[in-house]
Structures are given as structure tokens and as C-alpha cells.
C-alpha positions in Angstrom: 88.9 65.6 159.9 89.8 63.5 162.7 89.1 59.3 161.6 87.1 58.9 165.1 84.8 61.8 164.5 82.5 60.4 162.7 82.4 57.2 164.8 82.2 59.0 168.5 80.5 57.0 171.2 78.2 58.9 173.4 79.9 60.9 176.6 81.6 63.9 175.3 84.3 65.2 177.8 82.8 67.4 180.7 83.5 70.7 180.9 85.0 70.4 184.6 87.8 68.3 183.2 89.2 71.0 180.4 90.9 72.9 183.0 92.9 69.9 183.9 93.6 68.9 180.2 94.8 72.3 179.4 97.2 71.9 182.9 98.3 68.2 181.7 98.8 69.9 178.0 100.9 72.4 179.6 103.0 69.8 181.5 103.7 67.3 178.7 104.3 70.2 175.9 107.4 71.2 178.2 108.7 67.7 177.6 109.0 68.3 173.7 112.3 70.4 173.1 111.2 72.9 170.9 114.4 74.5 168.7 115.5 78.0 168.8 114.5 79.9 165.8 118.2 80.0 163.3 119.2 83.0 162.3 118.3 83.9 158.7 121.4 83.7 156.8 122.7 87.3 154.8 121.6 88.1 151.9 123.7 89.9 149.6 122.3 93.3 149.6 122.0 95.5 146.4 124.1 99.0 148.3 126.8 97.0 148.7 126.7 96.6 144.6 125.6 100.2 144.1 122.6 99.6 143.8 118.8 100.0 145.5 117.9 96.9 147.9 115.8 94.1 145.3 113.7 93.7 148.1 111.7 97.3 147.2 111.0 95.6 144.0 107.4 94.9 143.5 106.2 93.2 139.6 108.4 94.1 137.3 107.7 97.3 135.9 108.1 96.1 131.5 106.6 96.6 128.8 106.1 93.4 128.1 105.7 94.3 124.3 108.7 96.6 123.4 109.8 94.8 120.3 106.7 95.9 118.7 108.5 99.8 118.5 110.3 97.7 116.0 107.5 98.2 113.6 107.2 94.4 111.6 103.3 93.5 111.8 105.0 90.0 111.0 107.5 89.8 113.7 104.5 90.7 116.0 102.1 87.9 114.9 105.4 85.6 115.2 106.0 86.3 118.5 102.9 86.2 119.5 102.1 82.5 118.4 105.6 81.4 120.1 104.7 83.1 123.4 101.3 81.1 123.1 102.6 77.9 121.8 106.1 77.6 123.0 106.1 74.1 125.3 108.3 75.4 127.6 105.2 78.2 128.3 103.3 75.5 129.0 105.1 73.6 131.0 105.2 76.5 133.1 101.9 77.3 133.0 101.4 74.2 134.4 103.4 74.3 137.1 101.6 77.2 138.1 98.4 75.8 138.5 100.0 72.8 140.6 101.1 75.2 142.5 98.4 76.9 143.1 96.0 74.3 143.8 98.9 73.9 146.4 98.0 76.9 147.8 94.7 76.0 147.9 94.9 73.0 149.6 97.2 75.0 152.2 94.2 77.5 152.3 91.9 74.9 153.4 94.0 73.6 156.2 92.9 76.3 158.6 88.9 75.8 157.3 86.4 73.4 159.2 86.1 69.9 157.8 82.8 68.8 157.7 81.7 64.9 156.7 79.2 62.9 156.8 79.3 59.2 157.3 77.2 55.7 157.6 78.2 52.6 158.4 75.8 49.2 158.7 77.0 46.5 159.8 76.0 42.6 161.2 77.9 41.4 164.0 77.5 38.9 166.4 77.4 40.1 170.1 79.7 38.6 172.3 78.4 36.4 175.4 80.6 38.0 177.8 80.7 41.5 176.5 79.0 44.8 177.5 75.9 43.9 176.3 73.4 41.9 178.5 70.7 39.1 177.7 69.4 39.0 175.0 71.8 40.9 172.8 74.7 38.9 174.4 75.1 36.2 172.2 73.0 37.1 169.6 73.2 38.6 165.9 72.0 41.8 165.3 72.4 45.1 162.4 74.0 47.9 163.5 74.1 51.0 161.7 75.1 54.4 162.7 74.4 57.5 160.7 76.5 61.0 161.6 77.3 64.4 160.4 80.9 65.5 161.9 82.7 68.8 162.5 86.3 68.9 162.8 88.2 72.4 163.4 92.0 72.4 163.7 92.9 75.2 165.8 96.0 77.1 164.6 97.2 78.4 167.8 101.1 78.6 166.8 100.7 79.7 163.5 101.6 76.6 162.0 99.1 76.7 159.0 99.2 80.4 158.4 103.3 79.7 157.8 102.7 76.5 155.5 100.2 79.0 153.4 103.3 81.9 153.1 105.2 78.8 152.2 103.4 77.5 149.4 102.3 81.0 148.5 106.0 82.0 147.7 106.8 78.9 146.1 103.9 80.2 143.5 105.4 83.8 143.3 108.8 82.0 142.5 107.3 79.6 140.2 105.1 82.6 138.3 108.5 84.7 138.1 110.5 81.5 136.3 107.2 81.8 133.8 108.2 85.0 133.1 111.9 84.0 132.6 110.9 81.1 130.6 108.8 84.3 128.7 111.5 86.9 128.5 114.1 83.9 127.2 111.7 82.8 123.8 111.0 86.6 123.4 114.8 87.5 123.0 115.3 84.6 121.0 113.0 85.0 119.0 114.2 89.0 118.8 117.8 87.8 118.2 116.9 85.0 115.4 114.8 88.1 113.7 117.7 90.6 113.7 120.2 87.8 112.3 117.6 86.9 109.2 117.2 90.8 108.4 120.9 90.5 109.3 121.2 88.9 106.8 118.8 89.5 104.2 120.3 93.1 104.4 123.7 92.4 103.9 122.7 89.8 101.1 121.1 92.9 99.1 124.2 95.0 99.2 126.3 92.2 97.9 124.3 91.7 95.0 124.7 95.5 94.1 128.0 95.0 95.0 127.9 92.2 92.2 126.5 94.2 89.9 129.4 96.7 89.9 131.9 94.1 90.1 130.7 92.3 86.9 130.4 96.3 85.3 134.4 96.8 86.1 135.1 93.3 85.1 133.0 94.2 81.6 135.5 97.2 81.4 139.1 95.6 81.9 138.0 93.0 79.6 137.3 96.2 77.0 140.6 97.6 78.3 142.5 94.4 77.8 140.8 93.9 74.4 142.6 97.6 73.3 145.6 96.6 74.9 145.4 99.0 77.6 145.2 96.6 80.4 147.1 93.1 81.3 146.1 89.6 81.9 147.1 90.9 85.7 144.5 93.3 85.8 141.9 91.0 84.1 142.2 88.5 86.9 142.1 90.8 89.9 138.9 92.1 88.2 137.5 88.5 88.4 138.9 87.1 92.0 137.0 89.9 93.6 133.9 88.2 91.6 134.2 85.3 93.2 134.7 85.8 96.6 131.6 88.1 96.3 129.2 85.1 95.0 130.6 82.8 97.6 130.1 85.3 100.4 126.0 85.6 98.8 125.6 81.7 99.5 127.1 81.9 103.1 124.7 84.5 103.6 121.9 82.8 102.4 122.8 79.4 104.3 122.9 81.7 107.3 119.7 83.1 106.9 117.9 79.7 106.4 119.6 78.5 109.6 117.5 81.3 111.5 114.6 80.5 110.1 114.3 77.0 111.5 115.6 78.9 114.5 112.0 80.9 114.2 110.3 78.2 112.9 111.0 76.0 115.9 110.4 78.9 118.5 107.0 79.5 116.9 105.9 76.1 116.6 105.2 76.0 113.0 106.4 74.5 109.4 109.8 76.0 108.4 107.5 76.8 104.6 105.4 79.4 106.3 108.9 81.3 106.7 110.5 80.6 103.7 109.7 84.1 101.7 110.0 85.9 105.4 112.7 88.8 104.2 113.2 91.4 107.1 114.1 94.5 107.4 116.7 96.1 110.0 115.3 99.7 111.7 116.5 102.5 110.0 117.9 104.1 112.6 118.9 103.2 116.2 118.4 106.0 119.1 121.4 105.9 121.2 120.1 104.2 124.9 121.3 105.9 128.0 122.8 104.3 130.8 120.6 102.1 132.5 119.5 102.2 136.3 121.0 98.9 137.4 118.4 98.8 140.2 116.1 97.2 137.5 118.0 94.3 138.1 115.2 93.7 141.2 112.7 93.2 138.3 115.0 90.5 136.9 112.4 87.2 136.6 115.4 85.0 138.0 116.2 87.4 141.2 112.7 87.3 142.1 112.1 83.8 141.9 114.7 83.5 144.0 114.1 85.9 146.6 110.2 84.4 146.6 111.8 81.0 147.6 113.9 82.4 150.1 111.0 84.2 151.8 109.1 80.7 151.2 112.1 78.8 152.9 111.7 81.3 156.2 107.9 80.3 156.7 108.8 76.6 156.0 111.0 76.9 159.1 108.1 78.8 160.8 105.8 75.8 160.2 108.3 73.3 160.6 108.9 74.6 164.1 105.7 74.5 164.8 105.6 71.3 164.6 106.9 70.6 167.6 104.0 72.6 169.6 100.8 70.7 170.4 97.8 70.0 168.0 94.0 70.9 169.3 91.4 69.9 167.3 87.8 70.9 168.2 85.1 68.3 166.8 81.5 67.8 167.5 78.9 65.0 166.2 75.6 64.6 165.8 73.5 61.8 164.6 71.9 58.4 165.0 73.0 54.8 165.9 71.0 52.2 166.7 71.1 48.2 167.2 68.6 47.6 164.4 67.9 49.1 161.0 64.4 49.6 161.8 65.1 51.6 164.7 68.2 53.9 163.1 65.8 57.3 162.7 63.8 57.2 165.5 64.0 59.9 168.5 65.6 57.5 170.4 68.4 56.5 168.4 69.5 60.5 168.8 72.8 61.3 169.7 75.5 64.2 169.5 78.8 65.1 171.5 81.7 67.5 171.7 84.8 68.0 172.6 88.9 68.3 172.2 91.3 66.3 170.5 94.9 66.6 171.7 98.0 65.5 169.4 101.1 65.9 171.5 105.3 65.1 169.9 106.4 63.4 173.1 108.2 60.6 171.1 108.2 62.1 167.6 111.0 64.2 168.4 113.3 62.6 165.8 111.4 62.8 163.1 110.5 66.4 164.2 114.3 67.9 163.9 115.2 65.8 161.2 112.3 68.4 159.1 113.6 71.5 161.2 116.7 70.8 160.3 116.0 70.4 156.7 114.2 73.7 156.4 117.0 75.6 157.6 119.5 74.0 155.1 116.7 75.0 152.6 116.7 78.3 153.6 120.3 78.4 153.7 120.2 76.7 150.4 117.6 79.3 148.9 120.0 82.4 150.6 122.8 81.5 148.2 121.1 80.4 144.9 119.8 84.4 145.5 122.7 85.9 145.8 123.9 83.8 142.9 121.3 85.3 140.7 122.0 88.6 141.9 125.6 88.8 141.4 125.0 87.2 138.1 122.3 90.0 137.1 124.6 92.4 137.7 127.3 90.9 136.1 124.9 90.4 132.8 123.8 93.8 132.8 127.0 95.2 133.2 128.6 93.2 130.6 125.6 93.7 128.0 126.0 97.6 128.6 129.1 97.9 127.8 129.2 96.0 125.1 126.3 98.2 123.7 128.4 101.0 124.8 131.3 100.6 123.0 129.6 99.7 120.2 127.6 103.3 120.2 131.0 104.5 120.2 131.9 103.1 116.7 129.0 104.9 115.0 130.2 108.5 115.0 133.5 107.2 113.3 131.4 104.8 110.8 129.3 107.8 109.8 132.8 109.8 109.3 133.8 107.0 107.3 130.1 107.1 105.2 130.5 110.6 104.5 134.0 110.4 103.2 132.9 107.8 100.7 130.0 109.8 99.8 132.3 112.4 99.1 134.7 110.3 97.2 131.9 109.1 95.0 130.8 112.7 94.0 134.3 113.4 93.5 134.5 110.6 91.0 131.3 111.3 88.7 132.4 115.1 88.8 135.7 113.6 87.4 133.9 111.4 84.4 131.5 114.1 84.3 134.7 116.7 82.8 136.0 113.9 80.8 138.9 113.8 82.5 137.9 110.1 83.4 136.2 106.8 82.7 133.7 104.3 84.5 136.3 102.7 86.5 136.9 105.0 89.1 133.5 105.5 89.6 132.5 101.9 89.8 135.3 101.6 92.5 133.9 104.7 94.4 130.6 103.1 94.4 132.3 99.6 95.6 133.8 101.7 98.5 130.6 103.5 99.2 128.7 99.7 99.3 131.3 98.6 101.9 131.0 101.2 104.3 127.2 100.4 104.0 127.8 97.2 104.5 129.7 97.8 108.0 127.0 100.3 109.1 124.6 97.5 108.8 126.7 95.4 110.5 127.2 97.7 113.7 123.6 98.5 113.0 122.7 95.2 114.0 125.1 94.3 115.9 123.6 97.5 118.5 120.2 96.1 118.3 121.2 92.7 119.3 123.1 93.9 121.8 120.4 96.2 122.9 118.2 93.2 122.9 120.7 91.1 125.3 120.4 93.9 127.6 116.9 94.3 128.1 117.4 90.8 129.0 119.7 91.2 131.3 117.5 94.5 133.2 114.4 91.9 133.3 112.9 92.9 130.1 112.8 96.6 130.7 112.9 99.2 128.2 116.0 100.7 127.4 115.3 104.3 127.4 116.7 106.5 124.5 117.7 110.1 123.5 116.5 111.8 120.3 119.1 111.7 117.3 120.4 115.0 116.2 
């Protein structure tokens, strides 16, 4: 609301004269430069990177739960507690809610202000004033009591383009949410996969143990009957060793990620400290992924919200330059005398324009115009930025994942042949035309090659993770194994 409407003195501008205030307006608007709208600068568009244009992208199309296909009831209440109590999710949620009570406040720009005011005061009239004998000279309460009405009219669009402002600086701010979001949900995911990582690999070794101490039982029997050496006895035993040392790495490695998950999921590294997960079984193959669900990335649309933001803030800082017309009315009372303030008497209400025109403001006026375009300029780049740097992500992530769905044919070649090997072995011991030994060291094989299709195991699943990072979140879609 305008400061005088509350405090406006009776005569409210005739009617007659608004035809020659809307003339003068006319006059002294041309006297304001106003500057040419700039052209937007390019953004990069997604043909010329093969893909669809990110602009067709509405929300992103996720399922915002796809690590629960996973199966682990635990990893699911974990994840759920750090998407709840992560602080980064709060900070963002707050900033959020700032920014829509920005929006809010931009809403109520282009509302009617209504107020209500009353002032009382005791002055002392001047002698040579307005005011005749005998209030001239005299000391008297004045009070005035009024309800105002203040309407700012939006003729150039100036508040409807701060509103598109602030309302894409919230879409860009929800979309970093979900970024903030996707980036605890993949760590978390990645932290998992490295604890049943390693848990896994921890379990073979001590089978691996096991069969190392039963061939080291057996060269000591050998070398007891002088069928072995001391050679043989100590490349029994290094083996040993190494094994036991590798168990302790392992197990130092899995502690390390689960202060990793303790810290994501805000809560006591003890509640994790008999956590032993599992790896999935199996891992369905992913087919190549549309890149075009790079538009769903949270990053690229946050930044193609601000750059649709920075537009409209050059909309209303333009606007700026254009006239202001207010429309206010009053009604009330006002009286010289408190015990005259309610009567009929004291009755008074008016109407009319209030005009607010950038004849010498001009300065001030570019300096923001000028400002908004740099933003937008500004906002242009960081999106392309983020666009060449999805694509880049998701290319890099898929291929990665590719070549490493490459190695598993070969690894389950490799599998077999040690299977093989193995039955070959105990067929052997079986006849008699054998003893333990070869066997054990069949089985050793056999534990190894389990051991590396754990390892690529993993090693897919993180990598699948990392690219469902990189597409946004979005489900990798997959083929049936044969």
C-alpha cells in the first residue's frame, strides 16, 4: 500500500482531470529510454548431441525406489531413514519452503492491499496557518481513523514476470532436492554393494583357508614319509599367509563402509556392526539406455528452470522502466477533537490514481537490466554445462557397464572349465589313481574363479548404479537371462 493512503486529505482528483494525467503520463513515459529486449542467448540443444530436445522433459519419469528390486528388507529401512534424516535433505527442504513463501509473496504483489490505520495526536495550531480564530493558536487532539485500499495495476506485466521468476527459481531449487536425493541414494547403494562386496569375498577366502590348511596338513604328511621337500612345505604355507592377510584387508574394508552407512543414515556405527550383506544372485544384462533421459537429469533441469527464471527476470526488470499506477481509495473519519472523531460529520472518503514515473532513476534502472541479462547469459551456460556433462556421465557410466557385461560370458567359460576340472579330479581320487591334493587344488581353482565372478558381479551392479545416476535415477531396463 501506498504510505499516504491512509493519511489522504479530503478532495480526491476529479474525473475531468484523468484525461489529462493519462496525456501528461504519456508525455513523460517517452522521456524514460526503455531497452530493447536482448536476445536470449543459445542453448545447446539435445539433436545436435543425438538426442531429443530436454526441453520436452516434464518430472522425471523414476522410480524413485528401484533399489528395493534388490530384495534386502534392511537396505530398504536404511535408506529410508537417510533419505529422511540426511541434513543435506533438510537443508534443501528448507530452501524450498523459502522459496516458496517467495513465491508467495510474489503472488501477493498483484492482490489489493487493504489497511487500516489511527493516528491521535496533540499539536498546537499555528497562529498564521490555515486554520482561523480560535483554533489558530490554540492546542487541540486530532485523531483520524481510516480504512485504505491500494491496487497496483500491472499494466506491463511487471509482476506476472517477477512471479515466473521466483516460480522457476523454486522448480530449480525442488530439482537440486532431488539431486541432493538421487546423490545419498547412490551412495548409500554403492557403500551397500562394497560391504556385501566384501562380506562375500571374505566368505570364499575362509573356504579358501580351509583348503589351504587341508593341503598344508598333507605336504606336512608327505614330507613326514619323505615324499616331499622342505620346498614344497613352504610353498604350502606362503599361500597361508597371504590368504589370512588378504581376510583382515577385507574386513578393515568392510568396516570402512559401514561408517560410510552409518554416517549417511544418521545413526550409531553399533547398529551396523553385525550388518552382513548379501550380493544379488544374478544380474540381468541392461540394454542400451535412451540418452534422452538425460532431460530428467535433477541437475539439467534445475538448470534449465533458472534459465527460464533468468528470461522473466529480464521481463520484470524491463518493466521497470514503464510507469507505475496505483489505484487507492479511503474512507473514514478525522476530526479536530476526540470527542467528535465518530460523528456523521467527521465522515470522509476519496479516490483516485497514484502515478510513479523513472524520469531520473534511469541509472539505477539499467544497472538491474543489465544485470538480468548477464544472469541469463550466466544461467544459458551453467545449462549447457550440465548438459554436456550428463551426457558425458552417461556415456562414460554405459560403457563402462558395457564392457564389463562383456567379461561375463568369458568368466562363466572360465567357471565351467573349473567345474570340470574339479569333477575330473575326484573321478581321479575316486579310481585311486590319485590323492587329496589334486583335488584340494581343483577346489582352490574353482574358489578363485568364484571369487572373480563376484568381483565382476559387483563391480556390474555398481556400475549399474553409477548409471542410473547419471540417466537421472531412471531404471535401467533389462533382458531376461537365458
Amino acid at each position: 500500500m501506498h504510505p499516504n493512503v491512509l493519511h489522504r486529505r479530503p478532495g480526491a482528483l476529479p474525473l475531468s482531470a484523468w484525461p489529462g494525467l493519462m496525456l501528461a503520463l504519456g508525455l513523460m513515459t517517452a522521456c524514460a529510454p526503455i531497452p530493447q529486449q536482448p536476445a536470449t542467448p543459445q542453448r545447446l540443444q539435445g539433436e545436435t548431441l543425438g538426442l531429443k530436445s530436454a526441453d520436452a522433459a516434464g518430472p522425471a519419469l523414476v522410480d524413485t525406489a528401484w533399489w528395493r528390486a534388490w530384495g534386502d528388507e534392511r537396505l530398504n529401512a536404511l535408506m529410508d531413514k537417510a533419505l529422511r534424516d540426511a541434513p543435506s535433505l533438510a537443508l534443501a527442504r528448507a530452501r524450498i519452503a523459502k522459496a516458496g513463501a517467495a513465491v508467495d509473496n510474489a503472488t501477493a504483489a498483484d492482490k489489493p492491499v487493504i489497511g487500516m490505520g489511527l493516528d491521535i495526536e496533540r499539536q498546537r495550531f499555528s497562529e498564521h496557518g490555515m486554520y482561523p480564530p480560535p483554533l489558530a493558536g490554540s492546542v487541540q487532539n486530532t485523531a483520524t481513523l481510516q480504512v485504505g485500499v491500494s491496487y497496483d495495476w500491472d499494466f506491463f506485466g511487471r509482476h506476472q514476470a517477477a512471479l515466473q521468476a521466483t516460480l522457476g527459481q523454486q522448480r530449480a531449487l525442488q530439482a537440486e532436492g532431488e539431486a541432493a536425493r538421487l546423490n545419498i541414494a547412490s551412495a548409500v547403494l554403492r557403500a551397500w554393494l562394497g560391504l556385501a562386496r566384501s562380506v562375500s569375498q571374505e566368505q570364499l577366502l575362509q573356504q579358501q583357508i580351509v583348503l589351504r590348511q587341508q593341503a598344508l596338513d598333507l605336504v606336512r604328511q608327505r614330507r613326514a614319509a619323505g615324499l616331499d621337500t622342505d620346498i614344497d612345505l613352504r610353498s604350502a604355507e606362503a599361500p597361508l599367509a597371504d590368504l589370512q592377510r588378504q581376510v583382515l584387508a577385507l574386513r578393515q574394508l568392510a568396516q570402512g563402509y559401514r561408517v560410510q552407512l552409518a554416517a549417511l543414515s544418521v545413526q550409531p556405527l553399533e547398529a551396523l556392526a553385525d550388518w552382513q550383506p548379501a550380493l544379488p544372485a544374478t544380474v540381468a544384462p541392461a540394454t542400451v539406455p535412451s540418452l534422452d533421459l538425460l532431460a530428467s537429469r535433477p541437475d539439467v533441469r534445475a538448470a534449465l528452470a533458472r534459465v527460464e527464471a533468468a528470461g522473466y527476470e529480464i521481463t520484470a526488470a524491463r518493466g521497470r522502466f514503464y510507469p507505475d499506477l496505483a489505484l487507492n481509495a479511503f474512507a473514514g473519519f478525522s476530526s479536530i477533537g476526540l470527542d467528535k472523531l465518530l460523528e456523521s460529520g467527521s465522515h470522509q472518503l476519496g479516490f483516485g490514481p497514484s502515478l510513479r514515473l523513472p524520469l531520473f532513476d534511469t541509472g539505477r534502472l539499467r544497472a538491474g537490466f543489465k544485470s538480468a541479462v548477464a544472469e541469463q547469459e550466466a544461467a544459458v551456460a551453467a545449462y549447457n554445462a550440465a548438459v554436456l556433462e550428463g551426457v558425458r556421465d552417461a556415456r562414460e557410466q554405459w560403457e563402462a557397464l558395457r564392457s564389463l557385461q562383456a567379461q561375463q560370458a568369458p568368466q562363466e567359460a572360465l567357471l565351467r572349465s573349473n567345474e570340470q576340472q574339479l569333477g575330473l579330479a575326484k573321478e581321479r581320487q575316486a579310481a585311486g589313481l590319485g590323492n587329496r591334493l589334486p583335488v584340494i587344488q581343483a577346489q582352490l581353482a574353482l574358489l578363485q574363479q568364484q571369487r572373480q565372478s563376484l568381483e565382476l558381479r559387483a563391480q556390474q551392479l555398481d556400475s549399474r548404479v553409477l548409471l542410473m545416476r547419471a540417466l537421472g535415477g531412471e531404471a535401467l531396463r533389462t533382458e531376461p537371462r537365458a
